[in-house]
C-alpha positions in Angstrom: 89.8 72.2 119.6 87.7 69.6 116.8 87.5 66.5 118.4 89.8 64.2 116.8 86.9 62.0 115.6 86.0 65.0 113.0 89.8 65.9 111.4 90.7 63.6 108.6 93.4 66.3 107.0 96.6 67.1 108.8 99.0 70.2 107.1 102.3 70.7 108.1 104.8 73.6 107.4 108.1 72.2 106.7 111.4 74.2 106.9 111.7 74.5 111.3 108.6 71.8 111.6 110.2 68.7 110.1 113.1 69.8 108.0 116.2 70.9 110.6 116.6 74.3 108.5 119.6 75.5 111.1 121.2 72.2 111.2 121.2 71.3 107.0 121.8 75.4 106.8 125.0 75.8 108.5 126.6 72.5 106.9 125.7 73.5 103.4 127.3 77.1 104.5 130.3 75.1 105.4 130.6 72.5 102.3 130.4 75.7 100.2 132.8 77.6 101.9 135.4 75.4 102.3 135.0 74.9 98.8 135.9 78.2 97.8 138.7 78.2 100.2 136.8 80.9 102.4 138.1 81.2 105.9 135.4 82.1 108.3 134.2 81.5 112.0 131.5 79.5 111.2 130.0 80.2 115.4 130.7 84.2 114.0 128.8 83.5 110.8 125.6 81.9 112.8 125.2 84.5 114.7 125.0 86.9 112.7 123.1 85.0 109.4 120.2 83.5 111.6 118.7 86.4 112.7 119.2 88.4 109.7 118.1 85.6 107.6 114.3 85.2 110.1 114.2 89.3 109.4 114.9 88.7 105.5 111.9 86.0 104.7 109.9 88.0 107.4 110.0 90.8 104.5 109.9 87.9 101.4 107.0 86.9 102.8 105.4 90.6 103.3 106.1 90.6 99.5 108.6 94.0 100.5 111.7 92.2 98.6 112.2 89.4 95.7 113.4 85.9 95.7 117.0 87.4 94.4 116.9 90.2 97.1 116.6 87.3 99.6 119.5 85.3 98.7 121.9 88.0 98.1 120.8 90.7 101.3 120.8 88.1 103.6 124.3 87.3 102.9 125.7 90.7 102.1 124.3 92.0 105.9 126.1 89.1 107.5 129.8 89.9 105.7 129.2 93.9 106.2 128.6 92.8 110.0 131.3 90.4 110.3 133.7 93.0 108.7 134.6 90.9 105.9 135.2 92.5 102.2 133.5 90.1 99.3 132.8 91.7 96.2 129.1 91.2 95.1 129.7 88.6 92.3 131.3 86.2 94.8 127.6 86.6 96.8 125.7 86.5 94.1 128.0 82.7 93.2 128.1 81.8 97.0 124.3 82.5 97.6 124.3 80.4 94.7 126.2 77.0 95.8 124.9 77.7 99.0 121.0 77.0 97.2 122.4 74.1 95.4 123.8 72.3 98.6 121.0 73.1 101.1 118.8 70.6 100.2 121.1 67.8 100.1 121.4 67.9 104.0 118.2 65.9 105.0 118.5 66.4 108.4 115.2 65.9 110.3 113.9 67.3 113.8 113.6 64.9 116.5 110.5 63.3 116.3 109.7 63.8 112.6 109.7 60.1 111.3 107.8 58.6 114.4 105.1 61.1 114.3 104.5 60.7 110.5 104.3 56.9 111.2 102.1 57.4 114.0 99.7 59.9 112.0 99.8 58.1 109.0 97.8 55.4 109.5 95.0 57.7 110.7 95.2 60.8 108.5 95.9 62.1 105.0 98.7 64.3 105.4 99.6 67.4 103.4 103.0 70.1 103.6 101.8 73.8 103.3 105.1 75.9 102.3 106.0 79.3 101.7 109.8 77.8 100.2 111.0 77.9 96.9 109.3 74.6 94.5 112.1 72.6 93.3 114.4 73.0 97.0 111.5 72.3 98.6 111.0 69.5 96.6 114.6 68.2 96.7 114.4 68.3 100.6 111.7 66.6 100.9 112.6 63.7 98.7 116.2 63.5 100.0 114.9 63.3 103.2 113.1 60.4 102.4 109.7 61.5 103.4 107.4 62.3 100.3 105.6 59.0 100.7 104.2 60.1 103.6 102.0 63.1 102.4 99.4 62.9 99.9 99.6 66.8 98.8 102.3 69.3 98.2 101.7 73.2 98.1 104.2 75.5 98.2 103.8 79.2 97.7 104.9 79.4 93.7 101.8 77.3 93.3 99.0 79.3 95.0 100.9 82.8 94.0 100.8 83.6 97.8 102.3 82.8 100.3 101.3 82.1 103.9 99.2 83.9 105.8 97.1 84.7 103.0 94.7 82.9 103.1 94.4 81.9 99.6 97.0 79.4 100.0 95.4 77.9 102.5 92.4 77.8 100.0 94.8 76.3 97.1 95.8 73.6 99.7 92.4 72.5 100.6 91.4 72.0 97.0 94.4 70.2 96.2 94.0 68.2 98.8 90.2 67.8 98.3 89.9 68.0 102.3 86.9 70.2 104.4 88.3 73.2 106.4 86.5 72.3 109.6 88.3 68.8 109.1 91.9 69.9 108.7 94.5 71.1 111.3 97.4 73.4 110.2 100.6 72.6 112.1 103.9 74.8 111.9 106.8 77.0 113.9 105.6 80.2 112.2 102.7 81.8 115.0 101.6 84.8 112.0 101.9 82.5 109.0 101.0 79.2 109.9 98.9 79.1 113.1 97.0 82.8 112.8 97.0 82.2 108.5 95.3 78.9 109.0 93.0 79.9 111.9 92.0 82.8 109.7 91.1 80.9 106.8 88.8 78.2 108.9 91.1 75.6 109.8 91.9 74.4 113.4 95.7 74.9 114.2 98.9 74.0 116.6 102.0 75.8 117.0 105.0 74.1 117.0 106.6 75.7 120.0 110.1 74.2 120.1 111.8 77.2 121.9 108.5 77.9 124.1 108.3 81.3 123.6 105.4 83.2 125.0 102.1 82.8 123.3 98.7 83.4 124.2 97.3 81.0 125.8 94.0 80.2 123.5 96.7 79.2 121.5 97.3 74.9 120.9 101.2 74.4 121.2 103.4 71.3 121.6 107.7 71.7 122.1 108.3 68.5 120.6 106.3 67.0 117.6 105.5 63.4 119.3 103.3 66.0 121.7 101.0 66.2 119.2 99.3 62.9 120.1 97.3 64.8 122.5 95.8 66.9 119.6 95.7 64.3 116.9 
């Protein structure tokens, strides 16, 4: 670990780091489903949708499907498993709405607002993410928290998206910050902690459900832990 004397740059992933994606997720689903007088099991619908939509960006961000592929498979699997018959232009409109509402929801993880006032006063901080611009845009300023962070890349931006490191590369020079003066902080283990280690930065994984990592790796469970890093 850089002694905190030497980092001057802090980067943060946003959508499981800060943002509550699950929380904001699930009421968006159910604003936009009530709307269209769909009757599901929205416990049912969880289940199935979170998992399926972790293994969907898994394969956006491998670049093996497109934006639209995204938004409509991730959907489609979830009705097929729940047994439900919706024909694919309702998807298409659902996945739709469902985009629309999302970042409306402003939802924060515990911890978000006292650990940007903390950091703050001692670092420039940046967001590093692989979301869509304008929703990550709109989430960011609904939630109140743009004023906080000098530097916003997301992954239409750089024309990568994490852990290539040439987004990492497009941050730091937006940023104007050194590489062995920055720390990379995130939920993501292969795209924001390995990504950012790989391209020279120092980095801590946002552990919140502790799952096993090596233990070389930096980790906190809860964002105010990162006082011991930073």
């Amino acid at each position: 670990m850089k002694e905190k004397a030497n980092i001057t740059d802090v980067f943060f992933d946003l959508d499981h780091t800060l943002w509550d994606f699950e929380k904001n997720s699930a009421l968006a689903f159910e604003t936009v489903f009530k709307m269209q007088h769909i009757a599901i099991n929205m416990t049912e619908f969880l289940k199935f949708y979170v998992p399926i939509n972790r293994e969907y960006w898994e394969r956006y961000r491998k670049d093996e499907i497109t934006q639209k592929e995204l938004r409509f498979g991730r959907l489609k699997d979830t009705f097929d498993l729940m047994e439900l018959i919706i024909d694919a232009d309702t998807i298409v409109f659902l996945s739709e709405q469902y985009i629309y509402y999302l970042p409306k929801y402003n939802h924060l993880l515990e911890g978000t607002i006292e650990i940007l006032d903390y950091l703050k006063t001692k670092y420039n901080l940046h967001i590093i993410t692989n979301g869509f611009a304008e929703i990550q845009k709109n989430k960011i300023n609904n939630s109140y928290i743009s004023h906080y962070f000098k530097t916003i890349t997301n992954s239409e931006m750089a024309g990568v998206k994490k852990p290539n490191s040439l987004i990492f590369e497009y941050a730091l020079n937006l940023a104007e910050a050194q590489r062995e003066c920055s720390i990379m902080i995130g939920d993501c283990i292969d795209a924001d902690v390995r990504g950012a280690i790989e391209a020279g930065l120092d980095a801590v994984f946002f552990n919140e459900y502790d799952l096993p990592v090596e233990d070389e790796i930096k980790q906190v469970n809860h964002l105010l832990d990162l006082k011991k890093y930073l």
